[in-house]
N, CA, C and O atoms as a MOPAC input file, in Angstrom:
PM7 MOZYME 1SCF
protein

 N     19.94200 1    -5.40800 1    16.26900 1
 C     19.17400 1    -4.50000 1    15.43000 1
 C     20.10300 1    -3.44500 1    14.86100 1
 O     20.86700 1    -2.72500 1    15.50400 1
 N     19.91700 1    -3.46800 1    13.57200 1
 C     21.07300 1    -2.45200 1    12.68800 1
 C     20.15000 1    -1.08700 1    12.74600 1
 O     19.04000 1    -1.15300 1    12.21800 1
 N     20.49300 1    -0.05800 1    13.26400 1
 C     19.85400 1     1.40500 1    12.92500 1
 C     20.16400 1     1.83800 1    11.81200 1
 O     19.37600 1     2.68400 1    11.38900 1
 N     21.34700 1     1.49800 1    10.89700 1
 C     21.50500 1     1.73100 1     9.79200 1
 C     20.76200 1     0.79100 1     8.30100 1
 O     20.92900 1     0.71300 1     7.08400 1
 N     20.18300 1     0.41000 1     9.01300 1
 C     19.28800 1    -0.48100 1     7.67300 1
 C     18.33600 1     0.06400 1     6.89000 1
 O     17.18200 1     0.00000 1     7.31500 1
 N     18.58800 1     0.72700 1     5.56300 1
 C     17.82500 1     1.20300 1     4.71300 1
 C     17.05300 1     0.35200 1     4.44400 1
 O     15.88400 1     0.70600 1     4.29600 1
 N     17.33600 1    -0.83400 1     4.30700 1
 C     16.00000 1    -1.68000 1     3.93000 1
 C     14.87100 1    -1.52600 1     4.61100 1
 O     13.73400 1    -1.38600 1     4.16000 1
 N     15.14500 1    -1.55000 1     5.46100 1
 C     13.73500 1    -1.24100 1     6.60900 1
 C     12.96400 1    -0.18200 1     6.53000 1
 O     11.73600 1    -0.18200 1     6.60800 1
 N     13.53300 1     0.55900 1     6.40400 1
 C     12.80000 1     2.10200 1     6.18900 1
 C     11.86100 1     2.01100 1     4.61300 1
 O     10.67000 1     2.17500 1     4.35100 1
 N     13.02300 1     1.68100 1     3.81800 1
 C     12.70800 1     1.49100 1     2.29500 1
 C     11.12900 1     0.46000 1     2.73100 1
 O     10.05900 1     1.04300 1     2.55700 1
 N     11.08800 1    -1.00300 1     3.26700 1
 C     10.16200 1    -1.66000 1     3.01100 1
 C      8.68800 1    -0.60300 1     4.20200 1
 O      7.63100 1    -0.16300 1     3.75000 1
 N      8.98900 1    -0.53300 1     5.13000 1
 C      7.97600 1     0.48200 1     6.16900 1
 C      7.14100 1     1.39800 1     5.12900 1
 O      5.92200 1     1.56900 1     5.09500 1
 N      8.58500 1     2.17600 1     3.92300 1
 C      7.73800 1     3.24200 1     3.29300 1
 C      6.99400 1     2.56600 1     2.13800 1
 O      6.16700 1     3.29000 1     1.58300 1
 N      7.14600 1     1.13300 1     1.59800 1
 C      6.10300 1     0.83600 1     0.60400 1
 C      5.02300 1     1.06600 1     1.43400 1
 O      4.20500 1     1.98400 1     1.36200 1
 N      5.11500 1    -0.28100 1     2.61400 1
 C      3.82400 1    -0.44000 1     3.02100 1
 C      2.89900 1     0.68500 1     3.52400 1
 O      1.71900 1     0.46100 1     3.79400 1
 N      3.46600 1     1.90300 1     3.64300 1
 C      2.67300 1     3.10700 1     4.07500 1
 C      2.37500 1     3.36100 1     2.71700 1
 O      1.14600 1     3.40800 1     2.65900 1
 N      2.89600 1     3.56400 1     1.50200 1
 C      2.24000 1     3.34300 1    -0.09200 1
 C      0.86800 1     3.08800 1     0.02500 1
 O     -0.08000 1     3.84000 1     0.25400 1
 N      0.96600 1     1.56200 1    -0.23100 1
 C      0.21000 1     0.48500 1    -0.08000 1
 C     -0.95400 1     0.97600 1     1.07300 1
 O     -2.11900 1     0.99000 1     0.67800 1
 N     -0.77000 1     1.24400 1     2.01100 1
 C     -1.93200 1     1.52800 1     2.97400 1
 C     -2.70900 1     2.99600 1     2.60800 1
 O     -3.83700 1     3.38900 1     2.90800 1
 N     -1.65800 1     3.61100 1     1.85800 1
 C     -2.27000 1     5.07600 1     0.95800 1
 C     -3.19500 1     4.86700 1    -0.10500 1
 O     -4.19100 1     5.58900 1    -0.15900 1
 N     -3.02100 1     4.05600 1    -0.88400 1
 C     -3.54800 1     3.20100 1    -2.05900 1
 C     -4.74100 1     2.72400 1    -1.33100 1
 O     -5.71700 1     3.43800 1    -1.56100 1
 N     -5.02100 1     1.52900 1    -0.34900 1
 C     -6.05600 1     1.44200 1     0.06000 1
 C     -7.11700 1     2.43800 1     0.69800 1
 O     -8.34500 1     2.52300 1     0.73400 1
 N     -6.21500 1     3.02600 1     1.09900 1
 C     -7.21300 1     4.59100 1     1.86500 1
 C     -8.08400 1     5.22200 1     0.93600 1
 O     -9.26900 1     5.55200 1     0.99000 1
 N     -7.09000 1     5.31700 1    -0.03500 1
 C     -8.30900 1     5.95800 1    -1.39800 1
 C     -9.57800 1     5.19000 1    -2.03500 1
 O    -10.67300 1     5.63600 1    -2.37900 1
 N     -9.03600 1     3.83600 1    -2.07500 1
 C    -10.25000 1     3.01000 1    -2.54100 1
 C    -11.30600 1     3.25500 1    -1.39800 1
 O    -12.40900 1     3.79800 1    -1.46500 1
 N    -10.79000 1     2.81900 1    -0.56500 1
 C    -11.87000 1     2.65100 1     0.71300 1
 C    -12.73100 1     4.12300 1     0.83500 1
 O    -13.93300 1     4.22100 1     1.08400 1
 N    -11.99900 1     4.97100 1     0.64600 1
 C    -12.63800 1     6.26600 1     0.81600 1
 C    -13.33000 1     6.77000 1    -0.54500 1
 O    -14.14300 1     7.68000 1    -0.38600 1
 N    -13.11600 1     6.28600 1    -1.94400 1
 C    -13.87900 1     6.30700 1    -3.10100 1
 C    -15.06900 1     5.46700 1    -2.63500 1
 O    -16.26100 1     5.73300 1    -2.78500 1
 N    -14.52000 1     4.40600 1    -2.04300 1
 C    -16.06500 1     3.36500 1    -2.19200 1
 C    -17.30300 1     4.24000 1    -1.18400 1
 O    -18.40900 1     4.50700 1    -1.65500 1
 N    -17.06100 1     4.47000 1    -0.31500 1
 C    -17.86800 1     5.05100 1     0.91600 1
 C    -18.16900 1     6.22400 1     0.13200 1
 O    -19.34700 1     6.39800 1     0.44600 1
 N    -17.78800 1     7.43800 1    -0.94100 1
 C    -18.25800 1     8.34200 1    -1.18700 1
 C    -19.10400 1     8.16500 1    -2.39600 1
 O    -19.91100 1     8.98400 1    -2.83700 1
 N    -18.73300 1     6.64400 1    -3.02000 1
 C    -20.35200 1     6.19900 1    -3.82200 1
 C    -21.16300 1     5.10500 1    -3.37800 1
 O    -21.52000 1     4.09500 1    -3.98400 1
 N    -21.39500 1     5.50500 1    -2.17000 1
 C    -22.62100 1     4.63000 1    -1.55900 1
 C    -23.58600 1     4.70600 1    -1.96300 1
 O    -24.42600 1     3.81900 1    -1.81600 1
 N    -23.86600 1     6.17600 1    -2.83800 1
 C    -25.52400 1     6.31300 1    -3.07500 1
 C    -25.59800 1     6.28100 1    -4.57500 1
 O    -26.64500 1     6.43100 1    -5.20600 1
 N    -24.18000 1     6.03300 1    -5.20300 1
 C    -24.28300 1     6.00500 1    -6.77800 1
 C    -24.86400 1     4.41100 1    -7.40800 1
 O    -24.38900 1     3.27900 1    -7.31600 1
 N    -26.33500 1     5.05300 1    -8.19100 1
 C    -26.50200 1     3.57900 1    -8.60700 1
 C    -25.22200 1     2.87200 1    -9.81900 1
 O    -24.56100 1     3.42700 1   -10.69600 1
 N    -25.28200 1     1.52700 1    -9.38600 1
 C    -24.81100 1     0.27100 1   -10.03500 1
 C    -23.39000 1     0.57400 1    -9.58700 1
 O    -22.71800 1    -0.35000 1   -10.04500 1
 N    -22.81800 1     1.17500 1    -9.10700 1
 C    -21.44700 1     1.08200 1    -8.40500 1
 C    -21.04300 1     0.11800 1    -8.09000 1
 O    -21.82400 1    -0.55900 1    -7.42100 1
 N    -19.77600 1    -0.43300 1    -8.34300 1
 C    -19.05700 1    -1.90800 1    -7.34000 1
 C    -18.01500 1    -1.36300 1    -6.74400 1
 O    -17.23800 1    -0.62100 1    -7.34500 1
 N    -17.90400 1    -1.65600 1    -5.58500 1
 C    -16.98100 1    -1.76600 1    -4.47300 1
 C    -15.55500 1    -1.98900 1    -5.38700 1
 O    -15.56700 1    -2.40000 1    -6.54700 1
 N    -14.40100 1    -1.65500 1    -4.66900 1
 C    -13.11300 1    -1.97900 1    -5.32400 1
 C    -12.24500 1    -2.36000 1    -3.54400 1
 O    -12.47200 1    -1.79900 1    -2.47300 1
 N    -11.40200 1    -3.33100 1    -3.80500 1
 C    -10.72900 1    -3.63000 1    -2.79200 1
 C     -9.17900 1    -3.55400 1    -3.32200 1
 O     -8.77600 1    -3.54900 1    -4.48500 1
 N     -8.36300 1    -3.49100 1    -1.96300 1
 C     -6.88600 1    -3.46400 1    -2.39700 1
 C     -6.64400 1    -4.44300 1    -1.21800 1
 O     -7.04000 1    -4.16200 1    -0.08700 1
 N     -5.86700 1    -5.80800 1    -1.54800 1
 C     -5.58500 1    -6.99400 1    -0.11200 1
 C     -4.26400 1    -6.45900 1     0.11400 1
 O     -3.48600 1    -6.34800 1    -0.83400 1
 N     -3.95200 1    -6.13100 1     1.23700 1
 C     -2.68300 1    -5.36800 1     1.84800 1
 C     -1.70100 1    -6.45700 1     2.24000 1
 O     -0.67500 1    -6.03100 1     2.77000 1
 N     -1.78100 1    -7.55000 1     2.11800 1
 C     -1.14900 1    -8.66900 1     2.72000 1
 C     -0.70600 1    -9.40000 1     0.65200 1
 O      0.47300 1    -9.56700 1     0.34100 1
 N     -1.36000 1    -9.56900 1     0.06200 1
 C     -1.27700 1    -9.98300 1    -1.21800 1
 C     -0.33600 1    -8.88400 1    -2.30900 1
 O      0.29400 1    -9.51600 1    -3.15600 1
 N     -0.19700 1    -7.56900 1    -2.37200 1
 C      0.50800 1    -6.48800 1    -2.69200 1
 C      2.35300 1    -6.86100 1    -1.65000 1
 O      3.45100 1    -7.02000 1    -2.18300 1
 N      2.14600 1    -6.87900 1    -0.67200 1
 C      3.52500 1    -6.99600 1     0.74300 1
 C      4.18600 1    -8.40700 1    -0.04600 1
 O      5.36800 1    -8.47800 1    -0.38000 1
 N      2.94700 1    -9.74100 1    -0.31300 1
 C      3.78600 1   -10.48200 1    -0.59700 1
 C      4.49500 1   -10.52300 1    -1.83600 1
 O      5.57500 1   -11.04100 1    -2.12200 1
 N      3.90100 1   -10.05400 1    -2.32500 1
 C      4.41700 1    -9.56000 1    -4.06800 1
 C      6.10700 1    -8.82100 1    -3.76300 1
 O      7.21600 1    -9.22800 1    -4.10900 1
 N      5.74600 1    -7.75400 1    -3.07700 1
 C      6.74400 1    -7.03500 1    -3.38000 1
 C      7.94800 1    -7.93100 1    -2.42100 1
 O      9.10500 1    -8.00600 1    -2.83500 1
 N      7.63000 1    -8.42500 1    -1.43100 1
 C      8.83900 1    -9.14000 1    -1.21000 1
 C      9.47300 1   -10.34700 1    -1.86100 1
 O     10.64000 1   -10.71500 1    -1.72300 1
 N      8.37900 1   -10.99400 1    -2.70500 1
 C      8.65300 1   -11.88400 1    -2.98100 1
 C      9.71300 1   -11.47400 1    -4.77700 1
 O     10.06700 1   -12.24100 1    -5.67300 1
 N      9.90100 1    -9.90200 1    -4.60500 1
 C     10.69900 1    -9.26900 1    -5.34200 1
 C     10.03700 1    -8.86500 1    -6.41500 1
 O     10.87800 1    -8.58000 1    -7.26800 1
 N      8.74700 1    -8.65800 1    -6.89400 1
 C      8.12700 1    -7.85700 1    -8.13900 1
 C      8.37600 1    -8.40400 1    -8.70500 1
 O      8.91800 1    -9.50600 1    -8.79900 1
 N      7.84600 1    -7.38900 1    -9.46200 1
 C      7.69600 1    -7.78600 1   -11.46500 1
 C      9.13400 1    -6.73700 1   -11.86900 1
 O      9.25000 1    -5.53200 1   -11.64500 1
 N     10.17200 1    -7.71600 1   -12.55600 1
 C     11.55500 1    -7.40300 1   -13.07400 1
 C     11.42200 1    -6.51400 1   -14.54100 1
 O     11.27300 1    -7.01400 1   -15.65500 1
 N     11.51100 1    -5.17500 1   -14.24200 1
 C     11.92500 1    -4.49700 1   -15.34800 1
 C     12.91500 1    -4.28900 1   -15.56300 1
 O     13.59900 1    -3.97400 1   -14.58900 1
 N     13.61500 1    -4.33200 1   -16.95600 1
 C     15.15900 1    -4.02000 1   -17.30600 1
 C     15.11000 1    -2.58200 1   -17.31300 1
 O     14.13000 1    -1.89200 1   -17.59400 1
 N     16.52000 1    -2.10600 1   -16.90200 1
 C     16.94600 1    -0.78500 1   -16.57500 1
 C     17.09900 1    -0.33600 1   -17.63200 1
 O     17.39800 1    -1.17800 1   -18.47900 1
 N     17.01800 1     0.73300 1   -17.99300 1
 C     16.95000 1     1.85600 1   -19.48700 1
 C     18.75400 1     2.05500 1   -19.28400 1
 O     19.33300 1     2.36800 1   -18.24400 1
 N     19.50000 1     1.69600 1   -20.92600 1
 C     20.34100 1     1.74100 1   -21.24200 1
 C     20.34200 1     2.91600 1   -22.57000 1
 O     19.58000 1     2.72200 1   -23.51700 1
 N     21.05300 1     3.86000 1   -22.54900 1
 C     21.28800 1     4.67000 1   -23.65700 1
 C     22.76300 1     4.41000 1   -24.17500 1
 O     23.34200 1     5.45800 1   -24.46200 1
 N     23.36100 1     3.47700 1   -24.32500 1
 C     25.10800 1     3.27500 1   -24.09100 1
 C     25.25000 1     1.91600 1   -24.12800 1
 O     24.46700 1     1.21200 1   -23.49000 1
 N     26.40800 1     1.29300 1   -24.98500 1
 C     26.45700 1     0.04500 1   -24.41800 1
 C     27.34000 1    -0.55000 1   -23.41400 1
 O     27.47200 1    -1.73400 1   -23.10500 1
 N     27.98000 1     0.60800 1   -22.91900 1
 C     28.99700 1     0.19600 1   -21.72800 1
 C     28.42800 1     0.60800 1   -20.56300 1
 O     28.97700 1     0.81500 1   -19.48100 1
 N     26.57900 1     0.77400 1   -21.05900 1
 C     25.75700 1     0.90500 1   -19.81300 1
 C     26.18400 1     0.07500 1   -18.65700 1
 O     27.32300 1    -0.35100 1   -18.84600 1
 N     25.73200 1    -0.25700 1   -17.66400 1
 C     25.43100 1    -1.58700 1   -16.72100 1
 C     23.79400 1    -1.86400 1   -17.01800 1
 O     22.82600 1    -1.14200 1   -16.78000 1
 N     23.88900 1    -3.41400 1   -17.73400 1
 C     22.64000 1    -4.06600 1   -17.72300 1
 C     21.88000 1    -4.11800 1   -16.17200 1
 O     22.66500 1    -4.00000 1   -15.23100 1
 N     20.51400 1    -4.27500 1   -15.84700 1
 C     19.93200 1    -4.46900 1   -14.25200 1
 C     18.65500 1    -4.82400 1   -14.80400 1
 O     18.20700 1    -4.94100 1   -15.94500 1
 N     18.20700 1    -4.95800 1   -13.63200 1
 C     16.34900 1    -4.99900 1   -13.84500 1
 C     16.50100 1    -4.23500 1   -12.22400 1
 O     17.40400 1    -4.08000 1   -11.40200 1
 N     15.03600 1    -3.88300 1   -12.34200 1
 C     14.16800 1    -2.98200 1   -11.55300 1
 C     13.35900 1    -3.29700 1   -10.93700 1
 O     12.32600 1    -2.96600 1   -11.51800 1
 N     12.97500 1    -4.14300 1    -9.34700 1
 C     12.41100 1    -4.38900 1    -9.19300 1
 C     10.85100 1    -3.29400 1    -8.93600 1
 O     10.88900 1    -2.10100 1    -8.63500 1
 N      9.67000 1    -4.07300 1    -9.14500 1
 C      8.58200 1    -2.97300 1    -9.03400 1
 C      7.81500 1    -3.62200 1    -8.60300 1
 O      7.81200 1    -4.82800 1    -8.84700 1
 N      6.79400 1    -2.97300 1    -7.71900 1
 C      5.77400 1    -3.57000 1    -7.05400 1
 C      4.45000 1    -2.10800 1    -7.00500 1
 O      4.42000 1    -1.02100 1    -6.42800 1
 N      3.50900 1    -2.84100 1    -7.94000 1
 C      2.67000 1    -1.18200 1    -8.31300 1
 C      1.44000 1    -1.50600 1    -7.58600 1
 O      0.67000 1    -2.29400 1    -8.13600 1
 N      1.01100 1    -0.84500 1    -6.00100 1
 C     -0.53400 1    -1.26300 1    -5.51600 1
 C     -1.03100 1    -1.40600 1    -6.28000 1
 O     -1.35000 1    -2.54300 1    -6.62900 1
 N     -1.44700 1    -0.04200 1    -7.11900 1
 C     -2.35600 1    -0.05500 1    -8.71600 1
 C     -3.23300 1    -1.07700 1    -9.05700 1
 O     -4.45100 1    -0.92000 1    -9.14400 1
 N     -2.54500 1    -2.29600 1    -9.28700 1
 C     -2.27200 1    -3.18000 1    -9.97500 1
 C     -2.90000 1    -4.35300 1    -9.02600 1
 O     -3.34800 1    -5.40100 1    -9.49200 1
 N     -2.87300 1    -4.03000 1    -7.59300 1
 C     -3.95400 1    -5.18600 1    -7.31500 1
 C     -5.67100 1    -5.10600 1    -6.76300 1
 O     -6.61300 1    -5.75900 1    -6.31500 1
 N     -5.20900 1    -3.78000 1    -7.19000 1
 C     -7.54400 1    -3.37600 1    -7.21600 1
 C     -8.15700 1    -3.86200 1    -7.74800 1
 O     -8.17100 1    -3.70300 1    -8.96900 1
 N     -8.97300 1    -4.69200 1    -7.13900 1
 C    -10.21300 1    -5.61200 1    -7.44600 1
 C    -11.35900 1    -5.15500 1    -7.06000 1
 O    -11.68200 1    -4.26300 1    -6.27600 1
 N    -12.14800 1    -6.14900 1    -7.95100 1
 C    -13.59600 1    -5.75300 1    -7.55900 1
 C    -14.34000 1    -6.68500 1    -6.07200 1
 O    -14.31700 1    -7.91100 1    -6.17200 1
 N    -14.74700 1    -6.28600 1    -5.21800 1
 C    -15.48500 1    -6.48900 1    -4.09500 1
 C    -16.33700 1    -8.03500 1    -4.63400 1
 O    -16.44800 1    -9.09800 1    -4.02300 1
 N    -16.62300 1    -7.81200 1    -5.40300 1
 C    -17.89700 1    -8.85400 1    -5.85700 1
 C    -18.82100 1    -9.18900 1    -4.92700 1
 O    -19.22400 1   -10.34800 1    -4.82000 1
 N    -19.22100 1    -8.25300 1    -4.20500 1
 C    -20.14400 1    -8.29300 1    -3.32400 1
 C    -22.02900 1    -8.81600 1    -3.58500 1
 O    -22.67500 1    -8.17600 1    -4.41500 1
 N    -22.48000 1    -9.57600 1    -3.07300 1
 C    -23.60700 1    -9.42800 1    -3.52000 1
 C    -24.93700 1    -8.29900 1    -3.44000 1
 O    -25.38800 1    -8.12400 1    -2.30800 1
 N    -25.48900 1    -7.64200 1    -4.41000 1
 C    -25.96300 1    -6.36600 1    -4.03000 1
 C    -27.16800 1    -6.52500 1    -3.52000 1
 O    -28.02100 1    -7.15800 1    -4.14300 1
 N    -27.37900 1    -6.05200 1    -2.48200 1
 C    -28.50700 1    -6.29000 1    -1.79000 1
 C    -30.03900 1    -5.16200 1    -1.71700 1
 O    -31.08700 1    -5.24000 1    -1.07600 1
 N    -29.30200 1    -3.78900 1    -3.08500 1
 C    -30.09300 1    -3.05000 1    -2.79300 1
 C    -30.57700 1    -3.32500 1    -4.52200 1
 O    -30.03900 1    -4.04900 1    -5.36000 1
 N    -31.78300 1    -2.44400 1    -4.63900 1
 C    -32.51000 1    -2.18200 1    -6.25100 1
 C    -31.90100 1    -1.19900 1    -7.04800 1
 O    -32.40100 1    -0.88000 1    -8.12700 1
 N    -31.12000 1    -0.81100 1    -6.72400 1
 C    -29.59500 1     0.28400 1    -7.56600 1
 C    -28.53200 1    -0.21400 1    -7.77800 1
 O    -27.62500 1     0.54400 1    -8.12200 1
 N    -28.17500 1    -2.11000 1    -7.61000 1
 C    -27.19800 1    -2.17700 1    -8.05500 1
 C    -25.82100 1    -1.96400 1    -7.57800 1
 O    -24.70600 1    -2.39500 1    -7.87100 1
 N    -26.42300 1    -0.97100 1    -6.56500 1
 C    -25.03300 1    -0.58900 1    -5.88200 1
 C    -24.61600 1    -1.93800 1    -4.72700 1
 O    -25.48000 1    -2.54000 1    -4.09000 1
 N    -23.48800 1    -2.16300 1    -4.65900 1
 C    -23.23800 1    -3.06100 1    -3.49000 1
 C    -22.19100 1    -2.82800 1    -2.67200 1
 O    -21.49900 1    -3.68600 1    -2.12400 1
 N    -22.08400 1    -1.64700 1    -2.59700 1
 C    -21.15300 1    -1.16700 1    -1.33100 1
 C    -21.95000 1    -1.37700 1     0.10200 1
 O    -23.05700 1    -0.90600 1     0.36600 1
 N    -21.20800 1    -2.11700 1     0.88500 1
 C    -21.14900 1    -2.24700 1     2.41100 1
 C    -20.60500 1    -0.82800 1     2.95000 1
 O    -19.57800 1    -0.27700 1     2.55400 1
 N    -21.49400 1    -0.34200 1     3.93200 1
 C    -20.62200 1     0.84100 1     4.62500 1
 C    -20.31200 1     0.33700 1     5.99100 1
 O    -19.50500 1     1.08400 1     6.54600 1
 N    -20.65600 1    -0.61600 1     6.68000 1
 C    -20.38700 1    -1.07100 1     7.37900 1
 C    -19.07700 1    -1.39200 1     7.26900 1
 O    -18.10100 1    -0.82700 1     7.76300 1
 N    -19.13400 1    -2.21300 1     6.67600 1
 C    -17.84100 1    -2.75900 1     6.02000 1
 C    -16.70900 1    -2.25700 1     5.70400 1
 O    -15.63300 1    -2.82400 1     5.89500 1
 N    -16.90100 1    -0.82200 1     5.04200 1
 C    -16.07800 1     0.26500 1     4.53300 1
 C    -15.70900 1     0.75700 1     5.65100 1
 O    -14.51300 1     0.62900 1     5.91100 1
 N    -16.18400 1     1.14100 1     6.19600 1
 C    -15.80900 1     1.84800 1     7.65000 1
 C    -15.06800 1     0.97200 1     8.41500 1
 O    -13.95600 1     1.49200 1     8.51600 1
 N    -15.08100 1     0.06600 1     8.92700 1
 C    -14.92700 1    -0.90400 1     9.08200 1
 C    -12.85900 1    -1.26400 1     8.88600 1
 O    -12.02200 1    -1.56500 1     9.73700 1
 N    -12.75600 1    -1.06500 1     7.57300 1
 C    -12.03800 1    -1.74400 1     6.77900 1
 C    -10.74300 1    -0.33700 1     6.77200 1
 O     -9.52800 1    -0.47400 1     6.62200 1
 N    -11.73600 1     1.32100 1     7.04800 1
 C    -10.76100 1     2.29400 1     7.11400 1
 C     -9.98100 1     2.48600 1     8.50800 1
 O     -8.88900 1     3.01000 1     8.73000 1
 N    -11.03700 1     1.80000 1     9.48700 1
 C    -10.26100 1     2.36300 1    11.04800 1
 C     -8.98000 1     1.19700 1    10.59800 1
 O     -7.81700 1     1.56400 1    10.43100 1
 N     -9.34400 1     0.04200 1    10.47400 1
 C     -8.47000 1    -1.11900 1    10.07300 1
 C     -6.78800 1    -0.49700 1     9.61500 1
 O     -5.75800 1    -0.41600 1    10.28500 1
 N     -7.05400 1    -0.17800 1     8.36600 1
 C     -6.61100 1     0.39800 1     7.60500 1
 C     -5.57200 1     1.88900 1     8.15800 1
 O     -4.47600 1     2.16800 1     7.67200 1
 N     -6.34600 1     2.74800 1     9.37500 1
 C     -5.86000 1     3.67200 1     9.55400 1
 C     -4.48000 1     3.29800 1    11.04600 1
 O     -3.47600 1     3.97200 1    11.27900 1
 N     -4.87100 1     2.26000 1    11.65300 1
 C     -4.19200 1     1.65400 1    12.82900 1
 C     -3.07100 1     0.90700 1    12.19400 1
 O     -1.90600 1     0.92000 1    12.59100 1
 N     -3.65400 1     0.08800 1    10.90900 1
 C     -2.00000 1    -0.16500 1    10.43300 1
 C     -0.97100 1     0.99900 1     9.67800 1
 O      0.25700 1     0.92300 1     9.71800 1
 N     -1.61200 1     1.91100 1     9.09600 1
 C     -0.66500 1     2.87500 1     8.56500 1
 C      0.24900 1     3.80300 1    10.30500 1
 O      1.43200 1     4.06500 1    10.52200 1
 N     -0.88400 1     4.00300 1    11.07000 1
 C      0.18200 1     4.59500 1    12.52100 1
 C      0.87000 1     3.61400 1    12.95500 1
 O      1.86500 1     3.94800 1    13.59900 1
 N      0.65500 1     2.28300 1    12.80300 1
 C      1.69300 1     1.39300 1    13.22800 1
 C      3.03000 1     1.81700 1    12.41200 1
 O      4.12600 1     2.09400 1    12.89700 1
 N      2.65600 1     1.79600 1    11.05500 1
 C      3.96700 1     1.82500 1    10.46000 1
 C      4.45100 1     2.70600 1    10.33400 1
 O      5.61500 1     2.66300 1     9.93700 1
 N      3.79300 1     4.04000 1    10.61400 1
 C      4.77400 1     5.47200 1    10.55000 1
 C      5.15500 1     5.92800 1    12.00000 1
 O      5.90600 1     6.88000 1    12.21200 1
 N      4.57600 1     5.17000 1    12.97800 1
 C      5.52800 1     4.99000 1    14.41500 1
 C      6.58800 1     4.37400 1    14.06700 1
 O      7.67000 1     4.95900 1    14.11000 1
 N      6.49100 1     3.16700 1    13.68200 1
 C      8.06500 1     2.24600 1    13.56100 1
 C      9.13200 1     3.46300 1    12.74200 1
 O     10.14300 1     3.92900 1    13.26700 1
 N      8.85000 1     3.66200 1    11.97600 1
 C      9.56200 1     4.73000 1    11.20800 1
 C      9.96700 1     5.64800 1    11.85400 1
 O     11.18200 1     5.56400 1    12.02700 1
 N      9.36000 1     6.79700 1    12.45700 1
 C      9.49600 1     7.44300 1    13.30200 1
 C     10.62600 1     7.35000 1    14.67900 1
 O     11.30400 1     8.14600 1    15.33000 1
 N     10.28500 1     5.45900 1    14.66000 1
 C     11.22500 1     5.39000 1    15.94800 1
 C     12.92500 1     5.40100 1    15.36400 1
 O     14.01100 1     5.75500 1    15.82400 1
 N     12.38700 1     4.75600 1    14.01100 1
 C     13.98500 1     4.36600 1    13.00000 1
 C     14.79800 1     5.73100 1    13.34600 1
 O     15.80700 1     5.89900 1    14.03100 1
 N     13.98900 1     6.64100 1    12.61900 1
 C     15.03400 1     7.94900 1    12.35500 1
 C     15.13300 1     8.81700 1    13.80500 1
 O     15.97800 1     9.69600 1    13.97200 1
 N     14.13500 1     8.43000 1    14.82700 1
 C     14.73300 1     8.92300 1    15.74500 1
 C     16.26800 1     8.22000 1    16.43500 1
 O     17.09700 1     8.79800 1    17.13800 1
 N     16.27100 1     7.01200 1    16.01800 1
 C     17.51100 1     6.04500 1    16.21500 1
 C     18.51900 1     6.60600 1    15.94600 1
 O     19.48300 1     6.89000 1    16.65700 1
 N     18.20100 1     6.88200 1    14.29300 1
 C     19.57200 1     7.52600 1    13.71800 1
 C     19.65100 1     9.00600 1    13.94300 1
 O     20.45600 1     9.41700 1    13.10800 1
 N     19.26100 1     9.88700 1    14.57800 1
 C     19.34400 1    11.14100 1    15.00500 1
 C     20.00100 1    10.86500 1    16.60900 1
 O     20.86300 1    11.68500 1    16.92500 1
 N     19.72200 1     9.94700 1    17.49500 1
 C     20.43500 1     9.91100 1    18.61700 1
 C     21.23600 1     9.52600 1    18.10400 1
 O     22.01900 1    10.35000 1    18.57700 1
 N     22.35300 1     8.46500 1    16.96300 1
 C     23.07400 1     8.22900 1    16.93600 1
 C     24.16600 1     9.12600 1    16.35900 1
 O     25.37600 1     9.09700 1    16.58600 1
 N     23.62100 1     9.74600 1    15.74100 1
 C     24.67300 1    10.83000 1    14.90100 1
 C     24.57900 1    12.09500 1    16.13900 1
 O     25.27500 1    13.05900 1    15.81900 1
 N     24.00200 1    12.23400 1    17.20600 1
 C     23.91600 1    13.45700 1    17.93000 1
 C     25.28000 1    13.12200 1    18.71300 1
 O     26.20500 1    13.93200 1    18.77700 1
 N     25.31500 1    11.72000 1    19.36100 1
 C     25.70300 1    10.73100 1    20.63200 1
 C     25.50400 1    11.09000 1    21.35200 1
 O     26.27700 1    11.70700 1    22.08400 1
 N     23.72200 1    10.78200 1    21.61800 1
 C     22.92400 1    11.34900 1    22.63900 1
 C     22.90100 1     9.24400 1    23.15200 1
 O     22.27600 1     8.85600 1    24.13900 1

């Protein structure tokens, strides 16, 4: 195990992104439970992870110069995978938010984000014993 691996940290801090991104949906949806014709919005936390590892969507790097260095950029935007629930609505408002469900989906949601800001946590405590030489 490398303590010096930025990658790790770098990928830990999307997925705490990504679990931020869902927190909000989840917590928009639950605060229009009572709004008629509302639809649910979901973010798949596993479908966003594979994206971004599987290296994003390639933007070319902004050149002002031509002895720039050409690149692309990899990007991976949660944003971008909010969907609609398509739930079937079971009430006469249209609305089809599950709160069950929602709730449900935030403890979910809140156990994987402390997973991943423990791991993190343990990273940089790594590299703080190591630079102490504790």
């Amino acid at each position: 195990m490398d303590i010096f691996d930025k990658t790790v940290i770098k990928d830990l801090s999307f997925a705490l992104k990504v679990n931020s991104v869902k927190n909000n949906i989840l917590a928009n949806n639950i605060a229009n439970v009572d709004t008629p014709n509302y639809k649910a919005k979901k973010l798949e936390f596993s479908e966003v992870m594979k994206e971004y590892f599987s290296g994003g969507s390639k933007l070319p790097l902004m050149t002002t110069n031509d002895r720039h260095i050409k690149g692309t950029y990899n990007v991976t935007d949660p944003d971008s995978f909010v969907r609609l629930q398509n739930n079937p609505s079971l009430r006469n408002d249209g609305n089809d938010v599950n709160l069950d469900y929602e709730m449900s989906e935030m403890a979910k949601n809140g156990i994987q984000y402390s997973m991943f800001s423990q791991i993190i946590a343990g990273k940089f405590t790594g590299l703080k014993s190591a630079i102490q030489g504790r």
